[in-house]
C-alpha positions as CSV (number, residue, x, y, z in Angstrom):
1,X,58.6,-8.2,25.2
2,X,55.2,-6.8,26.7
3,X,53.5,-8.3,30.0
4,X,50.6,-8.6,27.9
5,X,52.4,-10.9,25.4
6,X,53.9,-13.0,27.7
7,X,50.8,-13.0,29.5
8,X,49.0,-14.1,26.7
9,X,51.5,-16.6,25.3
10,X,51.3,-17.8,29.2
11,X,47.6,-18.2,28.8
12,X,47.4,-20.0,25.7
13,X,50.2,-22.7,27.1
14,X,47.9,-23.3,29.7
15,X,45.1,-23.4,27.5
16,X,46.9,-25.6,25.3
17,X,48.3,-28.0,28.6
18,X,44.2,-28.1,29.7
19,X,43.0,-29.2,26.4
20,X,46.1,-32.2,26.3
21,X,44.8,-33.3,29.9
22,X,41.2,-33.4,29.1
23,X,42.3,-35.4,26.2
24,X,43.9,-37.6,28.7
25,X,47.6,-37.4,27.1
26,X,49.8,-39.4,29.7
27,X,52.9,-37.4,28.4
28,X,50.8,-34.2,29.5
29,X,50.7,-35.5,32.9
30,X,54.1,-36.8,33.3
31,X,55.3,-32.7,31.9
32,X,53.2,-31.4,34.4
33,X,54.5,-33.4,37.3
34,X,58.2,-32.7,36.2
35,X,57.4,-28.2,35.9
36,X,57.8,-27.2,39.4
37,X,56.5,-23.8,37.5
38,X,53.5,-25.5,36.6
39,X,51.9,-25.4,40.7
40,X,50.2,-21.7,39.9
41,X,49.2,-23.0,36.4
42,X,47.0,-26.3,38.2
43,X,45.5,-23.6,41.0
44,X,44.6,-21.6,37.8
45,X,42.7,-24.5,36.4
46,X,41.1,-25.8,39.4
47,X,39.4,-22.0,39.8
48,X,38.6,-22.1,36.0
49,X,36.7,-25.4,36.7
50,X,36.0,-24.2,40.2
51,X,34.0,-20.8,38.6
52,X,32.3,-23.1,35.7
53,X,31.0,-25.7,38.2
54,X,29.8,-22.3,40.0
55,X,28.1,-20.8,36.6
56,X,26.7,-24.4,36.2
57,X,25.0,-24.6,39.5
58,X,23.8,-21.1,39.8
59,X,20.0,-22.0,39.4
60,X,19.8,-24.3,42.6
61,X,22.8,-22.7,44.8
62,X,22.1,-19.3,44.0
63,X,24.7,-16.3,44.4
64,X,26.0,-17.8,47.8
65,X,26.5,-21.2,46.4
66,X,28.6,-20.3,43.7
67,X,31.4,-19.1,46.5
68,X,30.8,-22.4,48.4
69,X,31.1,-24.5,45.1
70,X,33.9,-22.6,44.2
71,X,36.0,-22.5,47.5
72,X,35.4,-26.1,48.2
73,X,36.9,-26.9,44.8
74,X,40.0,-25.4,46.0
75,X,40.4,-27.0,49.2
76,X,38.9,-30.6,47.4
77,X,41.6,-30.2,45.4
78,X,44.1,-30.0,48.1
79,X,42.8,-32.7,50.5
80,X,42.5,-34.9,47.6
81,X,46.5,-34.4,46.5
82,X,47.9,-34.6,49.7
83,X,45.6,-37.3,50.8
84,X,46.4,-39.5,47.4
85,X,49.8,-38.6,47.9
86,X,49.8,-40.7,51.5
87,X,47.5,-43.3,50.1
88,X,49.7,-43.3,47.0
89,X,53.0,-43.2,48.8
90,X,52.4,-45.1,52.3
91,X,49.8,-48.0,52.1
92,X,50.2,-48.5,48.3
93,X,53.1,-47.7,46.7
94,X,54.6,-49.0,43.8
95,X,58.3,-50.1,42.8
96,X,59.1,-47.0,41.3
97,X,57.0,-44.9,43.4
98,X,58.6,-41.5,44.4
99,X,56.3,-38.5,44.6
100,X,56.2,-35.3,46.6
101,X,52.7,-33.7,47.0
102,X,52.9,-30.9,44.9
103,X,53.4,-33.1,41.9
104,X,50.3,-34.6,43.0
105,X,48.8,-30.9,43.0
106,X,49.8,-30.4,39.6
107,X,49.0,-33.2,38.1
108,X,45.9,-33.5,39.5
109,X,45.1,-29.9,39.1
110,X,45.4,-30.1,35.3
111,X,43.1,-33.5,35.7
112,X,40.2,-30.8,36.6
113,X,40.4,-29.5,32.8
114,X,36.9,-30.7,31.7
115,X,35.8,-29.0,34.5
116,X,35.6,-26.2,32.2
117,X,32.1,-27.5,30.9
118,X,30.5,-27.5,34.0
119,X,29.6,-24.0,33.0
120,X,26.6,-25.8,30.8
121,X,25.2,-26.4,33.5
122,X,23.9,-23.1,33.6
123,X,21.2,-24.4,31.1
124,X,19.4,-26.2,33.3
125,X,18.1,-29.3,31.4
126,X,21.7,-30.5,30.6
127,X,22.4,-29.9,34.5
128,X,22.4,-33.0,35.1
129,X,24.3,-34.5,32.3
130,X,26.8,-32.1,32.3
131,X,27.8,-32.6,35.7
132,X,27.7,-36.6,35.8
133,X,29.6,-36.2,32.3
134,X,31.9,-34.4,33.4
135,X,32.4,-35.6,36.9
136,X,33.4,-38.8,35.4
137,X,35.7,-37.1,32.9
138,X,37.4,-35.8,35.6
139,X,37.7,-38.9,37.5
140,X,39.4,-40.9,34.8
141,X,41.7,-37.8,34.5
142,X,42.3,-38.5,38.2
143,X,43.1,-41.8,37.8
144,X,45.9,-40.6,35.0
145,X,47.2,-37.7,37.3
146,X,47.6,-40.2,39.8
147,X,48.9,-43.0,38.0
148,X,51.8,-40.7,36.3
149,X,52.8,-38.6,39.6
150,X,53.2,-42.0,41.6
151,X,55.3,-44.0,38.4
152,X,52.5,-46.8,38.8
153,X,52.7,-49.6,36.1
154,X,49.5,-50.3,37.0
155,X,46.3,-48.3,36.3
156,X,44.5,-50.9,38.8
157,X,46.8,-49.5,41.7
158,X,45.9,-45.6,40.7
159,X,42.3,-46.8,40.4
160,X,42.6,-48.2,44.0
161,X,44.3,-45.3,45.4
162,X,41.9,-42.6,43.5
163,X,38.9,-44.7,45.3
164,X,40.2,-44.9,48.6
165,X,40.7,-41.3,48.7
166,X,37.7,-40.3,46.9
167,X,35.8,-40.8,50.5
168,X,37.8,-38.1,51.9
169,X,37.4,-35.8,48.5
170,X,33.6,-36.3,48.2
171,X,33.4,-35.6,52.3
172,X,34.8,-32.4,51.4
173,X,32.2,-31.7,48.7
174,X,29.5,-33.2,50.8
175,X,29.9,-30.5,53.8
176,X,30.3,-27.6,51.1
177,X,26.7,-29.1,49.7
178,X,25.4,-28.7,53.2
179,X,25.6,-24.7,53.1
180,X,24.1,-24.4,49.4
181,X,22.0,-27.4,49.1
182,X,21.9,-30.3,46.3
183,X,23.8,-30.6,42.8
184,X,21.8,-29.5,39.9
185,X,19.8,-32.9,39.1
């Protein structure tokens, strides 16, 4: 079989994993945490979404911003894995709770899928909307992601662990913001 085949059957099971985690499909989830394979795949998405939220913020960040936006994306998504994965693991695990951090990465990664949208942004009256739309989206994605890769019962306990470590996540937006100035609004 050709690279480009595999390539492109590669990129429509991706494609087809994003669309099943921006539907919020717990068995997505629970897939994704179990693929070790799947680590690249969740980097791939977070720059997807990480680009889009670029594209979508172009008008007030400008060419330098959309670097920022995008690099910041990447390394939110990292602090936000590994710092859910000790909030998840340490101060509030559950019974069943057993969890390395790269499940957390994947998981997680994949939970950035309506990310994706943030490219509307680009038209700047839906700005706004897109990116609280979609924000939340992804949030409630998190809260999945997290709730799948830590075996919780309870969504209240992945809730509580997403908003502890949220802080930490949104201070890594918030510095990025300093460079290249407010979200579209």
């Amino acid at each position: 079989m050709s690279d480009a085949v595999i390539g492109s059957r590669g990129a429509a099971a991706v494609a087809s994993r994003m669309r099943r985690a921006a539907l919020l499909e717990t068995a997505l989830y629970e897939e994704v945490e179990a693929d070790r394979g799947a680590t690249r795949q969740a980097f791939g998405v977070v720059a997807i979404a990480a680009v889009a939220a670029g594209i979508g913020s172009f008008h007030t960040a400008g060419p330098s911003g959309f670097a920022v936006i995008a690099l910041a994306a990447l390394v939110g998504w990292h602090v936000w894995a590994w710092t859910t994965w000790w909030i998840g693991t340490r101060w509030l695990p559950g019974p069943h709770t057993l969890a390395d951090p790269f499940e957390l990465l994947r998981t997680l990664g994949f939970s950035s899928s309506p990310g994706v949208l943030l490219a509307l942004g680009l038209y700047e009256p839906l700005a706004g909307p897109v990116f609280l739309v979609c924000g939340l989206w992804m949030l409630v994605g998190m809260v999945v992601a997290v709730r799948q890769a830590l075996d919780y019962t309870s969504t209240l306990r992945a809730i509580a662990v997403c908003a502890l470590g949220f802080a930490v996540y949104a201070l890594t937006l918030a510095v990025a913001l300093l460079f290249v100035g407010p979200w579209p609004v």
